[in-house]
N, C-alpha and C positions, 0 to 999 in steps of 0.2 A: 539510187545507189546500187553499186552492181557488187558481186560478193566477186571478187579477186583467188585465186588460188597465186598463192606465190612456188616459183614453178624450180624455187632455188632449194626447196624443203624436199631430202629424202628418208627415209626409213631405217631406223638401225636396226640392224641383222646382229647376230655373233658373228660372222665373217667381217661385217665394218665394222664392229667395238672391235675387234681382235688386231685388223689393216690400223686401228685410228689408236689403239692402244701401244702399237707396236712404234708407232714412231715417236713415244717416249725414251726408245733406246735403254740407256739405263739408271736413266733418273723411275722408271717405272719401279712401286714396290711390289706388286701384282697385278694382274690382270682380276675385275671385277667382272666376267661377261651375263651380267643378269641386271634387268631395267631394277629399280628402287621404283617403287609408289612415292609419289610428291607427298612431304610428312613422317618418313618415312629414314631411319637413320644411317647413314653410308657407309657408317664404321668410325674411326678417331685417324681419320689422316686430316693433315693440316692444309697441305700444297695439293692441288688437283686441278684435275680439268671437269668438269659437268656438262654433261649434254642434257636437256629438257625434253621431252617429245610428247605429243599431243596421245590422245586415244588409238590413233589409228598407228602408232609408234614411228611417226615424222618426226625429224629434230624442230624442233624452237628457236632452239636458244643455244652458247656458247658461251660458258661462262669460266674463270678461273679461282679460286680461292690461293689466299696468300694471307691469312690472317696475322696479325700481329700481338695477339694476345692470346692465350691457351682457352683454348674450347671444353668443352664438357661433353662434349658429339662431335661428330664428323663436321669437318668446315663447308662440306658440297651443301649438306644439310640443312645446316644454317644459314648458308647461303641462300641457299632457294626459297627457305624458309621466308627470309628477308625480300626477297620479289615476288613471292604471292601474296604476304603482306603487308605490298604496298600497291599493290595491281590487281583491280577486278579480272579482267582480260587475262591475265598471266594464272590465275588461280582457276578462271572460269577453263582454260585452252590445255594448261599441261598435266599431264597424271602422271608419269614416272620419272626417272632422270638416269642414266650410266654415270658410272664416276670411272675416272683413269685418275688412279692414285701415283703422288708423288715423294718421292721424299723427301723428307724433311730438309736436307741439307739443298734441296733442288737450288738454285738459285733466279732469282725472281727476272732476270732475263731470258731464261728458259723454258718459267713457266708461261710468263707473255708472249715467247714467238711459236709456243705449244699451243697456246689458245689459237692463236692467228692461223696457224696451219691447221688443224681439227674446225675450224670455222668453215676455211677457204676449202676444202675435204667435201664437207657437207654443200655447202654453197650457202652458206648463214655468212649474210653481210656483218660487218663490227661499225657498224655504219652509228649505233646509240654509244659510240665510244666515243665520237668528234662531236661537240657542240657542231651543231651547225646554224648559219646565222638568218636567220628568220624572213623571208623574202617578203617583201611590202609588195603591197599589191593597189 
């Protein structure tokens, strides 16, 4: 087995949270430009975009929150919370996360073409979005 570098993974800066925050336009409530430690609470926004990034401050992951029930913490938070506690690999791989906070009244078509663009940004496929169907061999 050969170790792969996936060559779609880059590094958040404050210049690309700032470029990646910015095209929230004005559903943005502020700009967060500082990584969160994975565990670690993002603040009490509900609607967001999350970025993951390993040790060496490469993105991961692409996530959004939209929850449907009032939180007690940030939704990034819990979020993430919920994919390293279900993922050795995911817990073992990421240590911080950025949040691009949204507002509440965001509406949830905005927030999923905001993931999709901040993915497509990074070059992080949405590829574990589509069942894909299982190739027989």
């Amino acid at each position: 087995m050969t170790n792969t570098t996936w060559t779609g993974v880059v590094a958040i800066t404050d210049d690309r949270y700032a470029m990646l925050a910015r095209l929230a336009g004005p559903w943005l409530v502020e700009p967060q430009p500082e990584p969160i430690p994975i565990g670690e609470d993002s603040g009490y926004e509900d609607k967001a975009i999350y970025i993951a990034v390993n040790r060496n401050g490469n993105a991961c992951y692409c996530g959004k929150t939209a929850p449907i029930r009032a939180l007690n913490r940030g939704a990034a938070a819990t979020r993430l919370s919920q994919h390293i506690n279900g993922s050795k690999s995911k817990r073992d791989e990421w240590a911080e996360y950025w949040v691009i906070p949204l507002r509440d009244v965001t509406p949830g078509h905005v927030v999923s073409a905001l993931e999709k663009t901040v993915a497509a940004r990074l070059g992080i496929p949405l590829v574990h979005r589509t069942r894909m169907p299982r190739q027989r061999t």
